[in-house]
C-alpha positions in Angstrom: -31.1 -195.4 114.7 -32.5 -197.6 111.7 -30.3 -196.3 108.6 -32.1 -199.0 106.4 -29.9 -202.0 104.6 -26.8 -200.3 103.4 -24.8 -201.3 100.3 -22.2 -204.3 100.5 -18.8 -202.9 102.9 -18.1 -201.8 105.8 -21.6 -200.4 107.3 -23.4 -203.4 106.1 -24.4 -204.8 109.1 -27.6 -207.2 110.0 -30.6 -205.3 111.4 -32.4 -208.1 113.1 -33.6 -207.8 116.5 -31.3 -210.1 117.6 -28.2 -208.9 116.1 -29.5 -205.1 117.7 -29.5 -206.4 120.4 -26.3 -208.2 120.9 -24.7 -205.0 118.7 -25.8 -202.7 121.9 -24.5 -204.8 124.7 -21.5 -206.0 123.2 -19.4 -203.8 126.2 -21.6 -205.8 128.3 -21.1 -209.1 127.9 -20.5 -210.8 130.9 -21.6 -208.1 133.4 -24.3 -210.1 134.8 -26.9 -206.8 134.3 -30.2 -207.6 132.9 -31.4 -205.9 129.6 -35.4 -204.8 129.5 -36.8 -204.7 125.8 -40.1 -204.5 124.1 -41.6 -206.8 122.4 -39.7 -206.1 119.0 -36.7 -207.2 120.1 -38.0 -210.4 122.7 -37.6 -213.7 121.9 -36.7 -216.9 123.2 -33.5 -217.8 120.6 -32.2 -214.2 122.4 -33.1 -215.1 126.1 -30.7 -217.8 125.5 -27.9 -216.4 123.7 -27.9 -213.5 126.0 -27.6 -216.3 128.7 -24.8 -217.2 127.4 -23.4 -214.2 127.5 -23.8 -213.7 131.3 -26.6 -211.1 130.7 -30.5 -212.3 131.7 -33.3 -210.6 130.1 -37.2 -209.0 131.0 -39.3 -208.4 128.2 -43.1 -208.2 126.7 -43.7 -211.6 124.1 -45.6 -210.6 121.1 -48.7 -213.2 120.8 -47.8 -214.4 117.5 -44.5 -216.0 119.0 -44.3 -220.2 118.6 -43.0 -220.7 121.8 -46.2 -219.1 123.8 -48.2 -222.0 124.2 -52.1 -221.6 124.0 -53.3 -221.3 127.2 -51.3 -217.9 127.5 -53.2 -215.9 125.0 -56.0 -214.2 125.3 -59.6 -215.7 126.4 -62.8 -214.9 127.2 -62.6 -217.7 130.0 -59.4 -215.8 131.7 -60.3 -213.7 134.3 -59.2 -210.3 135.1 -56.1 -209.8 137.4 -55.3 -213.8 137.0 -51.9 -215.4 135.8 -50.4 -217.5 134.6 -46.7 -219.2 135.1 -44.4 -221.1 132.1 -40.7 -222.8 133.4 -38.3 -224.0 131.5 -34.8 -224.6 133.4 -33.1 -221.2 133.0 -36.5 -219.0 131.5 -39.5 -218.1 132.9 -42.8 -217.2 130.5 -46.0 -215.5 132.3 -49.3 -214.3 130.9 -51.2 -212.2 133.2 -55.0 -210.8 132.3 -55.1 -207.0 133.1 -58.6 -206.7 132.1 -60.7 -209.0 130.1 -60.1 -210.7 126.4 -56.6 -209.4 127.0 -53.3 -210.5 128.3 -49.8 -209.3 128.6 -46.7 -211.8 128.3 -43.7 -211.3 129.3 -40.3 -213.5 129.5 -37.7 -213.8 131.9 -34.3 -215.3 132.2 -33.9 -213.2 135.6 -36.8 -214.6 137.5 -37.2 -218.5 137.8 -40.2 -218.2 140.3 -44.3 -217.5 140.1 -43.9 -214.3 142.7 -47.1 -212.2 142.8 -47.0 -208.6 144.7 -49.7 -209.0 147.2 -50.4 -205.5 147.0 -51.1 -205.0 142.9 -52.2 -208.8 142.0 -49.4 -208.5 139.3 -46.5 -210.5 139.0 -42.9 -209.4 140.0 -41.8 -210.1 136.5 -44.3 -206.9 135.3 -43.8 -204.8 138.2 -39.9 -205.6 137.1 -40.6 -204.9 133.5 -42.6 -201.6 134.2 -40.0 -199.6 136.7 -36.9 -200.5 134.4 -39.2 -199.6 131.0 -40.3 -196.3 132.7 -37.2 -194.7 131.9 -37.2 -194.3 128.7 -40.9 -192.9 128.5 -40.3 -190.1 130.9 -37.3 -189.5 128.5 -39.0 -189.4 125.9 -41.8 -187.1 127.3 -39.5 -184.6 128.7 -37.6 -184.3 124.9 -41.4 -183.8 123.5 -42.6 -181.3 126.0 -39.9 -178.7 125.0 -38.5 -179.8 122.0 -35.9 -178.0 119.7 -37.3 -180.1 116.4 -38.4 -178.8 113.7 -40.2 -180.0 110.3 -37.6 -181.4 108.1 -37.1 -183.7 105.3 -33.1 -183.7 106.2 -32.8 -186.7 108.0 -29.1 -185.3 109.6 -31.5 -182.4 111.0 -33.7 -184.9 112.9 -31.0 -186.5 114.3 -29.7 -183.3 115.5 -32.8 -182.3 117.0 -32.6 -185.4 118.7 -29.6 -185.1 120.0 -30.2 -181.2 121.2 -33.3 -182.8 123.1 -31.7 -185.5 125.1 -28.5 -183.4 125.4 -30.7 -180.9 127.6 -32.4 -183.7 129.5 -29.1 -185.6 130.3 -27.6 -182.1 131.2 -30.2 -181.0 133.8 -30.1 -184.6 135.2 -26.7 -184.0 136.0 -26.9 -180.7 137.2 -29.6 -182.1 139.9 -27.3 -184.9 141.1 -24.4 -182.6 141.7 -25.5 -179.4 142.8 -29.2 -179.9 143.8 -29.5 -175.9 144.8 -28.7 -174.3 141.7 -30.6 -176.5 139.5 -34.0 -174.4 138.4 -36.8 -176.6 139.7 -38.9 -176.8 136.5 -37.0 -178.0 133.3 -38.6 -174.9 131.2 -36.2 -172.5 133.7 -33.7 -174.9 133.4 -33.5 -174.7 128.9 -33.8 -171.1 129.0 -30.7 -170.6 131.3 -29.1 -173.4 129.3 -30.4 -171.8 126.2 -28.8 -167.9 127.6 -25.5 -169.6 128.4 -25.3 -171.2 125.2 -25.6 -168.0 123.6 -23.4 -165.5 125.8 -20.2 -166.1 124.4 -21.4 -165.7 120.6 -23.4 -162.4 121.7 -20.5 -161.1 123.7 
């Protein structure tokens, strides 16, 4: 939630990617997990500080970053399906050419090899990248499909919305993973009971 650059006290905080970052692992720090992000947050100064931390890192590069070197960006001599590998001791940078003029970079601190899937033609390090990122676009698709949100120029209401939305998705996750028979097979079924039960005890 970015609540813009507050006033000097105690809710000023820095709202760098960087800083996020290290803000939302903090409980983390020296788990050993690996973190995913986008390429808002990525960056090399971040790969190694999280390092530091014990944690290791996948993420897209934007192409503007200094540390990409030149033969990683897009070109019109690169062809499709090829990649290309970057090490450096503990990080790992690779471009690979989905289709022509373009190319997707990524950086890794949890991969210090050039492994390709034989299967795809892709590169561990995006077939990584895209299972762990996948989570939070089928969350994202189930809160829009049914969605409690409303038109509002209340900021408060739009959180709440929010948090109505991923309340229901994180409750019928956890209805499925403990009792797998009573859980309605579609999520429509599964808000409108939700929604019923919610309102019994007002209505009786």
């Amino acid at each position: 939630m970015y609540c813009r650059a507050q006033q000097p006290g105690p809710y000023q905080v820095s709202n760098s990617s960087h800083d996020i970052v290290h803000r939302l692992i903090s409980k983390w720090k020296g788990s050993y997990r690996n973190v995913t992000t986008d390429s808002w947050y990525t960056s090399y100064p971040l790969a190694k500080s999280l390092l530091d931390d014990s944690i290791t890192i996948i993420g897209t590069l934007k192409a503007n970053k200094k540390e990409i070197p030149q033969e990683f960006l897009p070109s019109k001599t690169r062809q499709p399906g090829s990649s290309i590998f970057g090490f450096q001791k503990d990080i790992t940078l690779v471009s690979h050419v989905p289709r022509k003029n373009r190319s997707v970079i990524l950086l890794s601190t949890m991969y210090n090899d050039g492994g390709i899937d034989p299967g795809s033609n892709k590169p561990n390090i995006i077939l990584d990248y895209n299972r762990n990122k996948g989570g939070v676009a089928v969350v994202d698709q189930l809160c829009s499909t049914y969605t409690v949100s409303r038109k509002t120029y209340r900021w408060p209401m739009s959180l709440f919305y929010a948090f109505l939305n991923v309340a229901g998705t994180d409750s019928q996750i956890l209805l499925q993973a403990s009792a797998p028979d009573e859980a309605p097979k579609y999520r429509r079924g599964f808000l409108k009971n939700l929604a019923t039960s919610l309102m019994k005890p007002h209505l009786q």
